[in-house]
C-alpha positions in Angstrom: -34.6 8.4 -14.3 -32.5 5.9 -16.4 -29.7 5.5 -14.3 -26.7 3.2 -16.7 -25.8 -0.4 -14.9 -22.2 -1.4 -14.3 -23.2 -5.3 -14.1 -25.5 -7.8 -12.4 -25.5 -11.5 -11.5 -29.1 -13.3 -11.3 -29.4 -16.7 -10.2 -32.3 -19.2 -10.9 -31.7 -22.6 -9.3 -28.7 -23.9 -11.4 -29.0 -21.1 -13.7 -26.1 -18.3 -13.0 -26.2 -15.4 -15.7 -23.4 -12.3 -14.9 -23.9 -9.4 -17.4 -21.2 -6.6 -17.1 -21.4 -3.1 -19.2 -19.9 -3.2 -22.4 -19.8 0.3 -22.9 -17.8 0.6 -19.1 -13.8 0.8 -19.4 -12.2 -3.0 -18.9 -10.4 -1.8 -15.7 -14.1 -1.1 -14.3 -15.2 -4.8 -15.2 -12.7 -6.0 -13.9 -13.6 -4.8 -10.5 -17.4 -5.4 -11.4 -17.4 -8.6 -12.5 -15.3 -9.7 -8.8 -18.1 -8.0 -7.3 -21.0 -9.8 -8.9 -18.6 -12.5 -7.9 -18.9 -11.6 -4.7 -22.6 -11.4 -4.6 -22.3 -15.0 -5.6 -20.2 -16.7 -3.3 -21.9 -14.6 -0.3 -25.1 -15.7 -1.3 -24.4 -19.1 -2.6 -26.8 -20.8 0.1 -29.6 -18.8 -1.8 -30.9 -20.9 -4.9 -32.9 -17.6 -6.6 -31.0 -14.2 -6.4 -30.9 -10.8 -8.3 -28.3 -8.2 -8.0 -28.4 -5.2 -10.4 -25.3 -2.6 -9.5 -25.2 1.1 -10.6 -21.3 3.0 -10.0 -23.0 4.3 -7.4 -23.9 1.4 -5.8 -20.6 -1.0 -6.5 -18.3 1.9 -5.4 -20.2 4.0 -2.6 -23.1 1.5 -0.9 -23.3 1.4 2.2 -25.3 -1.7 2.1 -23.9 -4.8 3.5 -24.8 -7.0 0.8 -22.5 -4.3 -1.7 -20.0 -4.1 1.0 -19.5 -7.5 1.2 -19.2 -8.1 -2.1 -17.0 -4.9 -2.3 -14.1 -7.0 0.3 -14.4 -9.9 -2.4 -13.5 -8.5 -4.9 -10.7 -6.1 -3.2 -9.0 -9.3 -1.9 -9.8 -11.1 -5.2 -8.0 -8.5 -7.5 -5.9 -6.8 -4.8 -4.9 -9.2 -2.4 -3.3 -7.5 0.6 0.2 -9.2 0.8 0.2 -8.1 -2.9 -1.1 -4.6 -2.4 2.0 -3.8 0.3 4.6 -6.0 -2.0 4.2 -4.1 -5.1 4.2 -1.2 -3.1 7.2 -1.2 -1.8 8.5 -2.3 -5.1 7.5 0.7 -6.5 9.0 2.9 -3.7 12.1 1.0 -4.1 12.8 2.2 -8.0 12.0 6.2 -6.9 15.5 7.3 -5.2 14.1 9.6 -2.9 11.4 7.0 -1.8 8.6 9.4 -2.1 6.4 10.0 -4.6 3.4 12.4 -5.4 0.2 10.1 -4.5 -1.8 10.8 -7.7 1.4 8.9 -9.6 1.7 6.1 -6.7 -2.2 5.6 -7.5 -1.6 5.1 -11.4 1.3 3.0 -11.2 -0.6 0.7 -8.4 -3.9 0.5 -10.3 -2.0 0.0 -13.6 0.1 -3.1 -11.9 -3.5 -4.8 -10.8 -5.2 -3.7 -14.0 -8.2 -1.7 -11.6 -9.5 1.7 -11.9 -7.7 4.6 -10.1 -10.9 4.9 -8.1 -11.1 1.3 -6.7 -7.1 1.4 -6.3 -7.7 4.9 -3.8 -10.8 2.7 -2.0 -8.3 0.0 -1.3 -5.3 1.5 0.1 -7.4 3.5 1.9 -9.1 0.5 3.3 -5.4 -0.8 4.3 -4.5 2.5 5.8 -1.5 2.9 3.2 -3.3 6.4 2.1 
């Protein structure tokens, strides 16, 4: 089964190569190239690495080493102060202060230039959803 990659990052010594999907939209490499990031600076102690990442595996692993680099690149792209300031930004311009979640979701993953899907994992994560 030919299952499509999102990236991967392979290191060899001093040789660091990241390859991201062309065909994926740029709000998903964004989010995978932080992550193949984080596989990096995780593993940085490691002079010969390869991580090849499916969707499946960037956005529902539940292996450490995806995990991991799953918080690095949340706090990379979406740093947390950020994540509640822009937030409350956005509140602030709706009058009534509330707003259907599925518009919340597209106006916060539009602002950090992410994927609707990673912008759900993260305020989840932060307990703001």
């Amino acid at each position: 089964q030919n299952i499509q990659k999102s990236g991967s990052i392979k290191r060899n010594k001093d040789k660091i190569s990241v390859w991201l999907n062309p065909m994926d939209p740029k709000r998903r490499q964004n989010f995978t190239l932080a992550h193949e990031i984080g596989h990096f600076i995780n593993n940085i102690e490691m002079s010969n690495f390869e991580f090849v990442d499916t969707p499946k595996e960037i956005y529902k692993s539940e292996e450490n080493q995806d995990l991991e680099a799953n918080k690095f690149a949340f706090e990379l792209l979406m740093p947390k102060n950020e994540v509640f300031r822009i937030g409350e930004e956005i509140l602030k311009k709706k009058e009534t202060k509330e707003i259907p979640i599925d518009q919340f979701l597209e106006l916060m993953a539009n602002r950090f230039e992410v994927s609707k899907q990673v912008m759900f994992i993260r305020l989840k994560s932060l307990k703001i959803i």
